[in-house]
LOLUM-408102 format. One line per 4 residues: number of its first residue (from 0); their letters; for each residue x, y, z negated of C-alpha. Coordinates in pm, 1 decimal. Layout:
REM LOLUM-408102
NUM = A = X:Y:Z ~ ...
***
This chain:
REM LOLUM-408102
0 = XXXX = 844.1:966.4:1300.6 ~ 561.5:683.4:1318.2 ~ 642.4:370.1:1223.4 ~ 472.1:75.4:1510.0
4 = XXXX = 495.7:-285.3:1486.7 ~ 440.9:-519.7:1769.1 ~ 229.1:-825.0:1731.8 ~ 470.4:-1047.2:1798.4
8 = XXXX = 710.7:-901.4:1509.8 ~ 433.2:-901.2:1263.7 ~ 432.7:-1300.8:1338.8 ~ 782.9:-1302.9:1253.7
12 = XXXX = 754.2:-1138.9:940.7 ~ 851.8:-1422.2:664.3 ~ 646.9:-1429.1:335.2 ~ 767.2:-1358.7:-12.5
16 = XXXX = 784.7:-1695.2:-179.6 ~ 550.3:-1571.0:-474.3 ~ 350.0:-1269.1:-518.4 ~ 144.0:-1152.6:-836.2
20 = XXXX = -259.8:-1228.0:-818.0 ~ -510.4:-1046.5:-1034.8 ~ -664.6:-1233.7:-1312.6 ~ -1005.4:-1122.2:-1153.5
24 = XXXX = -882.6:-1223.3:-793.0 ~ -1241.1:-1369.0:-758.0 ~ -1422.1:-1095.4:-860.5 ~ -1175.2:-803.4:-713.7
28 = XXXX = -1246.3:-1025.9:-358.4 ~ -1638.7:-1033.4:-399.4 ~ -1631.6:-653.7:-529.8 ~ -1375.1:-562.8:-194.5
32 = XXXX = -1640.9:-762.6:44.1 ~ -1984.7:-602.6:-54.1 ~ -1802.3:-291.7:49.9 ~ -1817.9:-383.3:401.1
36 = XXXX = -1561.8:-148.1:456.1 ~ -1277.6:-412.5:646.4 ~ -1259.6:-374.0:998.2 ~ -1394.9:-78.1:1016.8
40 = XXXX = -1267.7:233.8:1233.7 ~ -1084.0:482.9:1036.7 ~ -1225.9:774.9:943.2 ~ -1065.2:1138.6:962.9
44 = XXXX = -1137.4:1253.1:640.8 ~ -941.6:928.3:490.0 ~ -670.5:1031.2:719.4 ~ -678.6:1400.7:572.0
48 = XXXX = -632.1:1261.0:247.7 ~ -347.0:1022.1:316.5 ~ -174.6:1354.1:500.6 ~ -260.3:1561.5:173.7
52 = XXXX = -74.1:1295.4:-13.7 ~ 221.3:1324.6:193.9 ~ 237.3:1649.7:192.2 ~ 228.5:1680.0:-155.1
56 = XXXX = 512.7:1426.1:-210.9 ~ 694.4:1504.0:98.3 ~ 722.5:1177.9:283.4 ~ 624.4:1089.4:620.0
60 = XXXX = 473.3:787.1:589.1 ~ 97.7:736.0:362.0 ~ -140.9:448.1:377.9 ~ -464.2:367.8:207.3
64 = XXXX = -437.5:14.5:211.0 ~ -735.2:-248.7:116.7 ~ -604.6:-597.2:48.4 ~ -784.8:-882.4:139.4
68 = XXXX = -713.4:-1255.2:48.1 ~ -454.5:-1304.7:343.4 ~ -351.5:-959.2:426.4 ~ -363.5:-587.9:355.1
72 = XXXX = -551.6:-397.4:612.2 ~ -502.0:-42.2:681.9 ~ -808.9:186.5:635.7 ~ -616.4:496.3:680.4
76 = XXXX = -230.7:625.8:800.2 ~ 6.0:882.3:862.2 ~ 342.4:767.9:980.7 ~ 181.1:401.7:1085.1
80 = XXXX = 65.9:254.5:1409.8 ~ 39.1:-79.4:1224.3 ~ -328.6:-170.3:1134.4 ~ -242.1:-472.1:915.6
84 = XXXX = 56.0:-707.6:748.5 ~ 65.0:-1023.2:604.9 ~ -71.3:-990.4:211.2 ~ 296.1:-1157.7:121.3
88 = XXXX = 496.7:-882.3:232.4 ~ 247.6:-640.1:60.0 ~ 429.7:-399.2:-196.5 ~ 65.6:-393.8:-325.4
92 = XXXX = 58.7:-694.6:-477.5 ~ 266.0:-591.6:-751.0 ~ 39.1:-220.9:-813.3 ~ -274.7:-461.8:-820.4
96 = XXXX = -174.6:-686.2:-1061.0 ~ -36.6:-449.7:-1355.9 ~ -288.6:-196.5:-1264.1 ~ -98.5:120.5:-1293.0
100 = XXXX = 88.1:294.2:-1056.2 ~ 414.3:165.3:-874.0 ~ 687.6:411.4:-784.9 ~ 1026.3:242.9:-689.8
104 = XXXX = 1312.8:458.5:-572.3 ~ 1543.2:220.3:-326.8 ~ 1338.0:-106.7:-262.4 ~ 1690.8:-232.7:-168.4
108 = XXXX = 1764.8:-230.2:-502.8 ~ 1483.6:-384.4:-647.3 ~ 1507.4:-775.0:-730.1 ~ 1108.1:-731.1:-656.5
112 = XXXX = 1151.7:-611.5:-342.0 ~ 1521.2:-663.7:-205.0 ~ 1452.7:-939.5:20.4 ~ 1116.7:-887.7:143.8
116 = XXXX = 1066.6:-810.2:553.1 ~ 958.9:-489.6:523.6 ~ 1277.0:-374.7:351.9 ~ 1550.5:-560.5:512.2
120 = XXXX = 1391.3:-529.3:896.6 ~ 1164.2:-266.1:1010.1 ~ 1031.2:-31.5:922.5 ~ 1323.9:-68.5:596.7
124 = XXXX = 1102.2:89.2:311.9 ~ 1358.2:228.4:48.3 ~ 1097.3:470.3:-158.6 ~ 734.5:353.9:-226.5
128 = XXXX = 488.4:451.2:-478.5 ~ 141.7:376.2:-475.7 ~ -156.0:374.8:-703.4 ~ -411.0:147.7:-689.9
132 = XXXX = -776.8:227.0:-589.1 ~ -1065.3:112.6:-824.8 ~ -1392.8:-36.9:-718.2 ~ -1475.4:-51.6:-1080.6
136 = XXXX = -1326.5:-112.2:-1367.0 ~ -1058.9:-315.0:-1371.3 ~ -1186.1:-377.3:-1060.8 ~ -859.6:-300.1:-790.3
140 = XXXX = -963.7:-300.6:-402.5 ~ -597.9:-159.4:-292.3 ~ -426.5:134.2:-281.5 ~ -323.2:427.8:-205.2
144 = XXXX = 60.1:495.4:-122.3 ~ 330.0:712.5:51.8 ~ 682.6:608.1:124.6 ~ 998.1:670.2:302.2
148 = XXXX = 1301.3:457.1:514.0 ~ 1567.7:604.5:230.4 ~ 1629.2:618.3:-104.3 ~ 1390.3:918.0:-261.5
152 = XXXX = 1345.3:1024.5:-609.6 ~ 982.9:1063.0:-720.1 ~ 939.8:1206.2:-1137.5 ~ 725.2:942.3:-1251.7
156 = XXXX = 531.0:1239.3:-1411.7 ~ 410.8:1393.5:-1081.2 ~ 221.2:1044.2:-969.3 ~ -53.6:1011.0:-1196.5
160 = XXXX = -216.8:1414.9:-1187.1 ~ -158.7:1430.9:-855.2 ~ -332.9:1106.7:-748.7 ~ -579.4:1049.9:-1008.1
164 = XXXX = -895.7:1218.2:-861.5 ~ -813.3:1048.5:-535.1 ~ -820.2:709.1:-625.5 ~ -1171.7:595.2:-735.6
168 = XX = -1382.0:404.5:-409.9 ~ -1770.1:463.2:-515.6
***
C-alpha cells in the first residue's frame, strides 16, 4: 500500500504547538545546506536502501527524510508518494534533538505524538522508529525511518546494529 497526500491536504495539516530544536540548529542548517542535496531527484540506490530497511523490519512504509528549517523533505521512499510535510508534524523533530534513535510502538498512545496530523488523519502512523543521519558529529541532517498504520512491536535491540552502518551522510 503507498501512502499519497494531496496538496491541498498537506495545507490542512495543523502544526504541533511546540516541537524540540537542536542546540546546534544553526550549525545542523548551514552543515544540511552545503550539501546541496534538497530538491534534488531521488536516487535509486537511496531507494534500495530505504526498501532494505523495510525489509529488514517488515513494514511497508521507509523514508530517508532531510529536515530543513520549515519542513522535512523526502530524499528517498517506499510506501510514500508524498515528497514533503510541514517540519511541525515531523516525528523527526524529536530523533534530532536527543540524538539517538526513536522507536515508538502506537503513536496513538504517545502524549508526544497523540494529537499530531499524521496520527489522527492520514496516513494514521501507529509504529515509527527512526534514526537520525549524521553530517558530522553531533551534526544531525535527518533521518532515516520505517513505519506502519498499526500498532507494531520493534525490540529496541534490533534498531541500532541493523541501522548503524546506514546512517552516516559523507
Amino acid at each position: 500500500m503507498t501512502f499519497t497526500m494531496l496538496p491541498d491536504e498537506m495545507q490542512r495539516l495543523q502544526p504541533l504547538a511546540d516541537y524540540p530544536v537542536p542546540k546546534n540548529e544553526k550549525e545542523r542548517m548551514d552543515a544540511l545546506r552545503n550539501l546541496m542535496i534538497l530538491d534534488t531527484p531521488r536516487e535509486a540506490a537511496l531507494d534500495a536502501l530505504v526498501q532494505l530497511a523495510c525489509e529488514i523490519f517488515s513494514v511497508p512504509i521507509g523514508i530517508i527524510s532531510l529536515v530543513d528549517s520549515d519542513r522535512q523533505w523526502f530524499k528517498a521512499a517506499v510506501g510514500m508518494d508524498v515528497r514533503e510535510t510541514k517540519r511541525r508534524v515531523a516525528f523527526c523533530n524529536i530523533t534530532l534533538a536527543e540524538d539517538r534513535p526513536l522507536v515508538v510502538n502506537d503513536a496513538s498512545k504517545d502524549p508526544r505524538f497523540a494529537a499530531n496530523p499524521l496520527v489522527i488523519g492520514a496516513p494514521q502512523i501507529r509504529f515509527y522508529a527512526g534514526v537520525p543521519l549524521a553530517i558530522s558529529p553531533g551534526v544531525m541532517c535527518g533521518r532515516l525511518r520505517v513505519g506502519k498504520s498499526f500498532f507494531y512491536v520493534l525490540q529496541h535491540w534490533s534498531v541500532q546494529p541493523c541501522v548503524r552502518p546506514l546512517t552516516r551522510f559523507t
